[in-house]
Backbone as a printed PyTorch tensor [residue, N CA C, xyz], in Angstrom:
tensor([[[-46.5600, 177.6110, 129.4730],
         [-46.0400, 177.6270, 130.8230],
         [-44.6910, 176.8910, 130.8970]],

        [[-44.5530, 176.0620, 130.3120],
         [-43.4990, 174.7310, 130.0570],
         [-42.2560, 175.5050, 129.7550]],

        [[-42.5040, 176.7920, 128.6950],
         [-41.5530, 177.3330, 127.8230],
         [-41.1840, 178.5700, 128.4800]],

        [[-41.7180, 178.9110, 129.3590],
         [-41.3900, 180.1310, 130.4030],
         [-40.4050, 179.5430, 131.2930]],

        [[-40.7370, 178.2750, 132.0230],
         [-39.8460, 177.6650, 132.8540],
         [-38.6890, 177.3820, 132.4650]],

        [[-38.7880, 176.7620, 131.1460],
         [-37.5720, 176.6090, 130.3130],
         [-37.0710, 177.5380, 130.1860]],

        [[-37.1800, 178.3780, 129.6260],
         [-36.3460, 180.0210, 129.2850],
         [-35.8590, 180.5190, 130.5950]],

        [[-36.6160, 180.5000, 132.0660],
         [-35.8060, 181.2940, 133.0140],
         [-34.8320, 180.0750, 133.2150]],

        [[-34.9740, 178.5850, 133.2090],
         [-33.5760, 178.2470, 133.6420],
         [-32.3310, 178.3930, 133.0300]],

        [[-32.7310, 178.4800, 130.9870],
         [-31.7430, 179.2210, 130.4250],
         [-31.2880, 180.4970, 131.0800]],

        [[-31.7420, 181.5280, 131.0090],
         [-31.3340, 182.4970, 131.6270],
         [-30.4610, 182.3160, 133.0360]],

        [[-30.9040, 181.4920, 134.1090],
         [-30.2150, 181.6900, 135.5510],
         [-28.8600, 180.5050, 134.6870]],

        [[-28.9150, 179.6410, 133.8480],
         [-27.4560, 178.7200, 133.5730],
         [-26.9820, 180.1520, 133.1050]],

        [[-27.2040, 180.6940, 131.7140],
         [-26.6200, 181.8520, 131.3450],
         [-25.4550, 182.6970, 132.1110]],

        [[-26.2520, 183.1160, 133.2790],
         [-25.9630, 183.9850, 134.1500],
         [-24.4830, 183.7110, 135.1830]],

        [[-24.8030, 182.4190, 135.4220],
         [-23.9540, 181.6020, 136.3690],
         [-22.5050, 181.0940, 135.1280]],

        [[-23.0070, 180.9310, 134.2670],
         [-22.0570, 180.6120, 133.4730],
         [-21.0010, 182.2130, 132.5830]],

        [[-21.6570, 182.9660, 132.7530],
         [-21.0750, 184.8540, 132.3590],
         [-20.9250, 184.7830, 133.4610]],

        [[-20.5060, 184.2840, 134.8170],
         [-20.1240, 184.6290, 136.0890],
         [-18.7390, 184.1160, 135.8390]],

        [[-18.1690, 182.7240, 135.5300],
         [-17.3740, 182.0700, 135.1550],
         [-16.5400, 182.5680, 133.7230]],

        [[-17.2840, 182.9100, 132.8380],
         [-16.5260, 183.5520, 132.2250],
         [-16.1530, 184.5580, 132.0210]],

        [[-16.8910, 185.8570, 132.5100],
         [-16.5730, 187.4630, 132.4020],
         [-14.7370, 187.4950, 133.1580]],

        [[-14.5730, 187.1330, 133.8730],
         [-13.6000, 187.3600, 134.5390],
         [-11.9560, 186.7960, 133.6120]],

        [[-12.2560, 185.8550, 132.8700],
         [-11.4970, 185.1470, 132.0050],
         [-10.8420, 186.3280, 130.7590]],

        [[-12.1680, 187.3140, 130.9860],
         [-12.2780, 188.0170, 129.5250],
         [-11.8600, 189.0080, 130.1440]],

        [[-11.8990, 189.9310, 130.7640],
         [-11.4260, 191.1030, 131.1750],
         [-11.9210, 191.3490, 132.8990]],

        [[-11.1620, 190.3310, 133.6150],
         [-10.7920, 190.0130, 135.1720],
         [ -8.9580, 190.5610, 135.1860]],

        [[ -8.7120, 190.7910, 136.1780],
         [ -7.6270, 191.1050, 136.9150],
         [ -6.4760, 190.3370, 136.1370]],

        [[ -7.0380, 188.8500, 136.0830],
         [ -6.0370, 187.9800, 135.1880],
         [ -6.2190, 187.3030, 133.9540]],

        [[ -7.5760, 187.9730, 133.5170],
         [ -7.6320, 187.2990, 132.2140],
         [ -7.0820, 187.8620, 131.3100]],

        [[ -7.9730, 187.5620, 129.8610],
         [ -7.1750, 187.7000, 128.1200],
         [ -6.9070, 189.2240, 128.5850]],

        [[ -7.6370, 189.9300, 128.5780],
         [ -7.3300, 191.2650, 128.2040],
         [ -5.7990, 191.9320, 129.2590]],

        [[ -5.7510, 191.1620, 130.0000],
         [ -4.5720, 191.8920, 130.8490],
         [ -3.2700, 191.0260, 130.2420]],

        [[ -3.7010, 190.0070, 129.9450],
         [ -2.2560, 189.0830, 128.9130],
         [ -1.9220, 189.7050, 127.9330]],

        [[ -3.0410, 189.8400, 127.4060],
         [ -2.3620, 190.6330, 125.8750],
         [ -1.7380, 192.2070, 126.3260]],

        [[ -2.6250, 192.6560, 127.2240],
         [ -1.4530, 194.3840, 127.3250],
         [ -0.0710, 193.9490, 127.9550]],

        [[ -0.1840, 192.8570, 128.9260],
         [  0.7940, 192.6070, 129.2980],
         [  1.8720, 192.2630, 128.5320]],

        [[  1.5460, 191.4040, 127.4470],
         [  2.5910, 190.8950, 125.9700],
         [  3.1680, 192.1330, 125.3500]],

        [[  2.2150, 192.6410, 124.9490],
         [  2.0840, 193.8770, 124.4650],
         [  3.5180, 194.9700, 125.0570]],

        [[  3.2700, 195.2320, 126.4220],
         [  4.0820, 196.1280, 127.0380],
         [  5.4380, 195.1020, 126.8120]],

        [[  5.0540, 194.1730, 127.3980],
         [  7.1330, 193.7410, 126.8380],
         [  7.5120, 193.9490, 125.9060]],

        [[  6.8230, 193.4790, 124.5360],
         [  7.7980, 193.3290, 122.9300],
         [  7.7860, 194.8140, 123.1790]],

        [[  7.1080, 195.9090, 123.5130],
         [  7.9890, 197.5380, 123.3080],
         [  8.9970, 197.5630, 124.0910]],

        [[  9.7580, 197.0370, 125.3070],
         [ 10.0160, 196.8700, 126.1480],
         [ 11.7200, 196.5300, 125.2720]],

        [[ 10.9030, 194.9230, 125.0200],
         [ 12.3100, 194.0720, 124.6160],
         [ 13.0910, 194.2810, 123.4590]],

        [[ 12.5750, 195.6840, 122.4400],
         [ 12.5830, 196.1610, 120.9730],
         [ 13.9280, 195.5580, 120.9120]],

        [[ 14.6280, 196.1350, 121.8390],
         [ 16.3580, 196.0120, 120.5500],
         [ 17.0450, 195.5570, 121.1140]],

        [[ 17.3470, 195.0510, 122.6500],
         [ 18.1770, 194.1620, 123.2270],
         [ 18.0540, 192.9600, 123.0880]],

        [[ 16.6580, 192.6030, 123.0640],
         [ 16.2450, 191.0320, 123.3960],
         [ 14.6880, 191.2910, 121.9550]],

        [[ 15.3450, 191.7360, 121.1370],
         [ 14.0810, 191.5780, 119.7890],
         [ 13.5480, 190.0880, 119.3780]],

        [[ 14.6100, 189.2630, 119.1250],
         [ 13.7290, 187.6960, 119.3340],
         [ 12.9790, 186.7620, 120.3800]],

        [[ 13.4560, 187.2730, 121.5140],
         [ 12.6010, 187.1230, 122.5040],
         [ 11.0030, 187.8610, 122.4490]],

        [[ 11.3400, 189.0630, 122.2470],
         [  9.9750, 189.9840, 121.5440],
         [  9.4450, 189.0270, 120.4360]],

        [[  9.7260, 189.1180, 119.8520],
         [  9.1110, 188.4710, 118.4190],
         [  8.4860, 187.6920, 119.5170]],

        [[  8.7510, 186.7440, 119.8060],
         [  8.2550, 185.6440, 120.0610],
         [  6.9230, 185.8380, 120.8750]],

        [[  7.1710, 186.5270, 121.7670],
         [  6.1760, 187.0850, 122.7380],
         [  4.9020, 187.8860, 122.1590]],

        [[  5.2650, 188.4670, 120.8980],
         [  4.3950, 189.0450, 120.0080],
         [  3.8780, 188.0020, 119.5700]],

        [[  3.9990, 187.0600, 119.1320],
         [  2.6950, 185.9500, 118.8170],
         [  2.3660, 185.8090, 119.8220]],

        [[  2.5710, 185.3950, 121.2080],
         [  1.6260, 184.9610, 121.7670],
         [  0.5430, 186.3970, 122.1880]],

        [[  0.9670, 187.4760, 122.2180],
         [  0.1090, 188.4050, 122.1900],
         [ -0.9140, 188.4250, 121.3330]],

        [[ -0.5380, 187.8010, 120.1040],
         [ -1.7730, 187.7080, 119.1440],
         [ -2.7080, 186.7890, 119.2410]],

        [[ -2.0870, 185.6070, 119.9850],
         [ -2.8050, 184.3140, 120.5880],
         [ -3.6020, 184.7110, 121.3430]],

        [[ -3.5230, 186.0050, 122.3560],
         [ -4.1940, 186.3760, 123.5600],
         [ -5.2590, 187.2910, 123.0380]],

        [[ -5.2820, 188.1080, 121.6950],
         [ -5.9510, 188.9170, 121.5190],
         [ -7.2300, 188.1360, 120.8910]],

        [[ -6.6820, 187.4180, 120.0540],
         [ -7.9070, 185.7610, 119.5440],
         [ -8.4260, 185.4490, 120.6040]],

        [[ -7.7890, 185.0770, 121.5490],
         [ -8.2360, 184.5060, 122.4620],
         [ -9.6660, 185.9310, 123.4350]],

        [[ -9.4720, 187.0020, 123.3180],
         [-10.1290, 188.1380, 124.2440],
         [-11.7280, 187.8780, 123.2510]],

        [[-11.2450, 187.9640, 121.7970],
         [-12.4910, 188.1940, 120.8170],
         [-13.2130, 186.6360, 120.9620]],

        [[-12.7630, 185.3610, 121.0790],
         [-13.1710, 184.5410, 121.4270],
         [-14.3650, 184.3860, 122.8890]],

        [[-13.5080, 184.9540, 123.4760],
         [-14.3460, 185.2220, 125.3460],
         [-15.2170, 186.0700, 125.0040]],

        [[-14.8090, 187.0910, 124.2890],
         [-16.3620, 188.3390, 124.0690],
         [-17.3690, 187.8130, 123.3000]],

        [[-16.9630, 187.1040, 122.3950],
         [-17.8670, 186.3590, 121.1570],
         [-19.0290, 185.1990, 122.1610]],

        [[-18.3970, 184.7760, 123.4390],
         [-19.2680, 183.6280, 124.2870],
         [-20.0060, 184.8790, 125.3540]],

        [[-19.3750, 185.6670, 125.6860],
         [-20.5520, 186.5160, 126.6100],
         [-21.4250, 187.4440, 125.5990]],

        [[-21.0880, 187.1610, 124.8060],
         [-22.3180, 188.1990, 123.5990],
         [-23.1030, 186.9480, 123.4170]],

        [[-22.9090, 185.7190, 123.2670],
         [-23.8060, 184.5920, 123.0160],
         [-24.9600, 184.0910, 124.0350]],

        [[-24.2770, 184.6510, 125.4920],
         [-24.6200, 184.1790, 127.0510],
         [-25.8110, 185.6030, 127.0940]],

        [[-25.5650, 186.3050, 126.1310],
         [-26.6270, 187.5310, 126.1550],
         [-25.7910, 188.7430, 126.6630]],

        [[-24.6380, 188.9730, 127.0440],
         [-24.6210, 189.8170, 127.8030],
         [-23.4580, 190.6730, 126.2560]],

        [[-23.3570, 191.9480, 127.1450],
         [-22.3580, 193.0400, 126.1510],
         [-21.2410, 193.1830, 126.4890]],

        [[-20.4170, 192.7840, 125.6210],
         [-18.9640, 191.8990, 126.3340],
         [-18.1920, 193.3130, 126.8160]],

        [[-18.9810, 194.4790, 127.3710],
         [-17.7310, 195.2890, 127.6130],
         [-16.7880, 195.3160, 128.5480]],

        [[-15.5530, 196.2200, 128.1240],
         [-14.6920, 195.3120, 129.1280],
         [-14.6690, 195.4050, 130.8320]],

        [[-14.9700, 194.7890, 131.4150],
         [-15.5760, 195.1580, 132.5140],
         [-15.7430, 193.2030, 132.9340]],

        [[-15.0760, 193.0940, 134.1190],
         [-15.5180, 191.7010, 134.9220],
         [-16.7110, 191.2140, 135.6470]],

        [[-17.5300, 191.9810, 135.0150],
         [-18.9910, 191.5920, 135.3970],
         [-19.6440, 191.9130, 134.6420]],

        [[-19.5000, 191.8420, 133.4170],
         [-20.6650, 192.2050, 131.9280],
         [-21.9500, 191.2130, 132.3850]],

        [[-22.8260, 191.7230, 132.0080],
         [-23.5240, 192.8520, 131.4020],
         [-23.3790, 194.3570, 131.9900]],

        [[-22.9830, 194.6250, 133.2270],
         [-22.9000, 195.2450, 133.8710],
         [-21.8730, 196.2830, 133.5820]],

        [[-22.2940, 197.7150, 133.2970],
         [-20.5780, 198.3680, 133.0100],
         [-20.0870, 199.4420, 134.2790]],

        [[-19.8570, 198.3410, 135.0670],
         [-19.4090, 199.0690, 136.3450],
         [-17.7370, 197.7470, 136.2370]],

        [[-17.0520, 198.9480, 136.8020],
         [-15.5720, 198.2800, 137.1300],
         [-15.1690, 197.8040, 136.1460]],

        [[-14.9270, 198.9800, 135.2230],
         [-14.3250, 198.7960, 133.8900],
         [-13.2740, 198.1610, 134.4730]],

        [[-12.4520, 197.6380, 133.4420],
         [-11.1100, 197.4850, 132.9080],
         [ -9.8510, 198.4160, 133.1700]],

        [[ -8.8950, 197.9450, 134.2100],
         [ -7.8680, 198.8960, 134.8610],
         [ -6.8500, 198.0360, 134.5260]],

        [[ -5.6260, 198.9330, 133.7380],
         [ -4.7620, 198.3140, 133.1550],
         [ -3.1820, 198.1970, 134.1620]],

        [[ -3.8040, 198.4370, 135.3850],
         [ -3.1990, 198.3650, 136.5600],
         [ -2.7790, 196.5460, 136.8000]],

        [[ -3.6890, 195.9470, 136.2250],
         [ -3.6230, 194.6080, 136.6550],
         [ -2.1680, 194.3170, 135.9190]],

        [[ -1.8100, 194.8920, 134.8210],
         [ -0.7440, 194.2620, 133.9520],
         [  0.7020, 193.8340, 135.0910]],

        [[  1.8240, 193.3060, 134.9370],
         [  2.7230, 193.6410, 135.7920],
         [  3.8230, 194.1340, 135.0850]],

        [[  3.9070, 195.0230, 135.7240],
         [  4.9450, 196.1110, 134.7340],
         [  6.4580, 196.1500, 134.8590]],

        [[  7.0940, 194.1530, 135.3110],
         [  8.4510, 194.4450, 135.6410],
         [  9.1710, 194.6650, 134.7630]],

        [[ 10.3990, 194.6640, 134.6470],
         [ 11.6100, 195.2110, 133.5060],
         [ 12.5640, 194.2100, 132.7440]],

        [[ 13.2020, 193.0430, 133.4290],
         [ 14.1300, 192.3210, 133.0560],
         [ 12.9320, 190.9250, 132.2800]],

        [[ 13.4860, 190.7220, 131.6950],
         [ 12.7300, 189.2360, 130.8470],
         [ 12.7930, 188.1950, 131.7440]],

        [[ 13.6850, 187.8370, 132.8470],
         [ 13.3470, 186.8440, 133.4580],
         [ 11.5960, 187.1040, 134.1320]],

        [[ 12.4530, 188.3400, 134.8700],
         [ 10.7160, 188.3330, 135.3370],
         [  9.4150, 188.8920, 134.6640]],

        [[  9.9530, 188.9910, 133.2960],
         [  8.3130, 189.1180, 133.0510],
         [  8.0940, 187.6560, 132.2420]],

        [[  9.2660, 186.9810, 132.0190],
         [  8.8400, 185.5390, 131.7890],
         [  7.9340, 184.7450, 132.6930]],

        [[  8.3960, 185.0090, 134.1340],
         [  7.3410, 184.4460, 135.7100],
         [  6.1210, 184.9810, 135.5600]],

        [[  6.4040, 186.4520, 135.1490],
         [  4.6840, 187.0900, 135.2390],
         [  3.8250, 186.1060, 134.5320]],

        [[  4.8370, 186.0040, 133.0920],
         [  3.9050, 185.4530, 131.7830],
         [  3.5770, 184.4990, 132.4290]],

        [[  4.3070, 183.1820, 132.4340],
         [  3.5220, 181.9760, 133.4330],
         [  2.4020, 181.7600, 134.3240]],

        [[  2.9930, 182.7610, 135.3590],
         [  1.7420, 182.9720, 136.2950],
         [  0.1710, 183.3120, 135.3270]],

        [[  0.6790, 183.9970, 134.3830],
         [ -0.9570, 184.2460, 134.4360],
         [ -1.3810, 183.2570, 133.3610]],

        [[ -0.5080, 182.4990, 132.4010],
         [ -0.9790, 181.7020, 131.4940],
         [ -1.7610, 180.4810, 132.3830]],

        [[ -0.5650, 180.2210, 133.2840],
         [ -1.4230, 178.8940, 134.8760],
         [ -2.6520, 179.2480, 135.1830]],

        [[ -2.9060, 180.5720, 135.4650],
         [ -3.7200, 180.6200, 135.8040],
         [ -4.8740, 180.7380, 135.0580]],

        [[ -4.7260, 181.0950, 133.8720],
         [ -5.9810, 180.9300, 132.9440],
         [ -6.0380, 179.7300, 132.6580]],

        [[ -5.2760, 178.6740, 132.5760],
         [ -5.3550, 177.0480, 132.0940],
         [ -6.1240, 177.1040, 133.7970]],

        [[ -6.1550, 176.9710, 134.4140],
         [ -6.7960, 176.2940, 135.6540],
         [ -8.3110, 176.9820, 135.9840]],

        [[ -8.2010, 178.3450, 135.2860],
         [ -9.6690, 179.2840, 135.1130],
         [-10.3590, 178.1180, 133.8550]],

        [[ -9.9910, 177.6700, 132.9800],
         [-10.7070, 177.2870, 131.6320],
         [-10.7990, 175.9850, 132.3410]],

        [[-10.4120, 175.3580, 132.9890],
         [-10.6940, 173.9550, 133.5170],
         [-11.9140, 173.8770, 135.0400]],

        [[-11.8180, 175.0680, 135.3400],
         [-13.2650, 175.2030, 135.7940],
         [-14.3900, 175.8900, 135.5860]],

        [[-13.8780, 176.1390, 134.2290],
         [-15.0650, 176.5190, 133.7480],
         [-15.9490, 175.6810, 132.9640]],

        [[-14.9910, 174.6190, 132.3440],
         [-15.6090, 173.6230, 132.1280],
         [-16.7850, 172.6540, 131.9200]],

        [[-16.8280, 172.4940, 133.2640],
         [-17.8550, 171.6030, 133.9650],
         [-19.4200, 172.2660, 133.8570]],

        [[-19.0150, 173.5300, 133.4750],
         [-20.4010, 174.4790, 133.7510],
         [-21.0800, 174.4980, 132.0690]],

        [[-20.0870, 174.1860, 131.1150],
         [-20.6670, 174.4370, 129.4570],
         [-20.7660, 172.9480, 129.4210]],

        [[-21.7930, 173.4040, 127.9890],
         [-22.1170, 171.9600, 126.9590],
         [-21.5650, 172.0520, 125.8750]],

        [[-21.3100, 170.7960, 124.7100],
         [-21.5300, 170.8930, 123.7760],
         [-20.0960, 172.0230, 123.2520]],

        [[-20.5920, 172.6510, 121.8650],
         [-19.9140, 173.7010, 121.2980],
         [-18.8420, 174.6910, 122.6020]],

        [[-19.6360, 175.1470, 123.1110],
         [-19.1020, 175.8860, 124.1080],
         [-17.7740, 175.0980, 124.9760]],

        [[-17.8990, 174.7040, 125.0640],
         [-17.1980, 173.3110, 126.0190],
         [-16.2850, 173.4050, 125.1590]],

        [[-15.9250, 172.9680, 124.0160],
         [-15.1190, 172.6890, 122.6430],
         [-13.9470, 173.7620, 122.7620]],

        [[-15.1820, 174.7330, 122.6150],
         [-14.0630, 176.5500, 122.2860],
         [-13.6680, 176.6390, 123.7770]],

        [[-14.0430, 176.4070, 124.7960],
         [-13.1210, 177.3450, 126.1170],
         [-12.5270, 175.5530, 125.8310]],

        [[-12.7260, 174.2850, 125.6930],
         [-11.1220, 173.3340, 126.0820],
         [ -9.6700, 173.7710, 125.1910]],

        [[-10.2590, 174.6190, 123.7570],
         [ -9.4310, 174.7020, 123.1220],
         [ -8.7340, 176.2570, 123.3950]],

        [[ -8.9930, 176.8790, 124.2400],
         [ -9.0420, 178.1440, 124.7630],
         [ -8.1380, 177.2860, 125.7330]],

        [[ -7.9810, 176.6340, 126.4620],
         [ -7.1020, 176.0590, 127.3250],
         [ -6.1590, 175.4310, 126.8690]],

        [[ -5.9970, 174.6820, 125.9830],
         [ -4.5920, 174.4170, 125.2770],
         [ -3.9480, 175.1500, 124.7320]],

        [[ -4.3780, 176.2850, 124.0320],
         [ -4.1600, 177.2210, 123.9180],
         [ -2.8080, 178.0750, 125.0150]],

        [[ -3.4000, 177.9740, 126.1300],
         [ -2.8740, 178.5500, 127.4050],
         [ -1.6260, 177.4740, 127.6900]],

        [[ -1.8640, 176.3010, 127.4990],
         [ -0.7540, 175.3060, 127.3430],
         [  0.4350, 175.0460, 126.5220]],

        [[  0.0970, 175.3990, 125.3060],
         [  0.7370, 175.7770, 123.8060],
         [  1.6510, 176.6560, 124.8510]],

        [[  1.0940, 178.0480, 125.3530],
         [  1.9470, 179.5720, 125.8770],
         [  2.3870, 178.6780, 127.1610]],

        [[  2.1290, 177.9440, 128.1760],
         [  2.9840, 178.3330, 128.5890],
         [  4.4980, 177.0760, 128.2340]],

        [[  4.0700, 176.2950, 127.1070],
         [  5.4960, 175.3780, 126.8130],
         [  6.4220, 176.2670, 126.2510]],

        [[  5.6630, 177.5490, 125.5280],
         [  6.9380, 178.6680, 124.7280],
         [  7.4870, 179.1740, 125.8130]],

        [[  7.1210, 179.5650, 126.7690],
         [  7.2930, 180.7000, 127.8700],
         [  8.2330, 179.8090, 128.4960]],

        [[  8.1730, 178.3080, 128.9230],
         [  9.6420, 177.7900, 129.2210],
         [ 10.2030, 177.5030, 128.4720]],

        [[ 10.3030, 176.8000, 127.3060],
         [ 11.1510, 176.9110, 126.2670],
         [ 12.1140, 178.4260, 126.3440]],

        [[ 11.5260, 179.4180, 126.3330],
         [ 12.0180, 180.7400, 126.2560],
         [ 12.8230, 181.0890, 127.4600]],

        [[ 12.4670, 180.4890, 128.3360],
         [ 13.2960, 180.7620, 130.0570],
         [ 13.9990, 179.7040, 129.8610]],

        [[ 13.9940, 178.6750, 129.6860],
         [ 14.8610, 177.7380, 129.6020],
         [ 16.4850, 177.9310, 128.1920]],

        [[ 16.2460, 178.9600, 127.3760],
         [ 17.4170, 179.8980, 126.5820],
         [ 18.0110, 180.6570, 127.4560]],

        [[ 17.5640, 180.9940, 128.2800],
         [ 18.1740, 182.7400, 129.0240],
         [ 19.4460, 182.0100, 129.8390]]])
């Protein structure tokens, strides 16, 4: 009886905690819309602004670590990391509408920011909700986001 009780409160933390993170992973502003978003610039920035690309291409790769990281914790939380902001659930896939599709590097430097802020302030409340291991990988999942956004002014701060 002891071990039934135990297991559903695993399950309802589980749940509440894939509430907090599904959205990180493929939400409006999480990994998965950073990285297409990276993504669409370096094709973008190919031959005018190619070192600016370069640059932006790592952090795209930072973001894509970072997506397999988030899927790797909702496959752990039980659920099937598809892309979709409410996994387990595969309703309201993944619309690559969220990306922002401006043109000049200043502003997709702002985009970049905006959404790196906002995932550092998503991973800091998410926080409070993990233990242990978990806790570890999303704080370092947040410096991470910190690392991007010191390049991202560094990089606006050249132009």
């Amino acid at each position: 009886m002891q071990e039934d009780v135990t297991a559903a409160r695993e399950i309802v933390k589980n749940s509440n905690v894939l509430k907090l993170v599904a959205p990180a992973y493929a939400g409006r502003n999480g990994a998965l819309t950073a990285a297409l978003q990276y993504t669409y610039q370096v094709i973008l920035l190919g031959g005018e602004h190619a070192e600016e690309g370069k640059r932006l291409e790592k952090i795209a790769a930072a973001k894509l670590l970072e997506l397999q990281k988030l899927g790797t914790l909702i496959q752990k939380l039980g659920a099937d990391p598809v892309l979709t902001a409410c996994p387990p659930y595969p309703v309201s896939y993944y619309s690559a509408s969220c990306v922002d599709y401006v043109k000049s590097l200043p502003a997709m430097l702002e985009a970049d920011l905006r959404l790196e802020r906002a995932a550092a302030e998503r991973y800091a409340r998410i926080l409070p909700a993990l233990d242990g291991r978990t806790a570890a990988a999303v704080f370092a999942l947040k410096e991470g986001c910190e690392e991007n956004i010191r390049a991202l002014e560094d990089l606006r701060n050249l132009l």
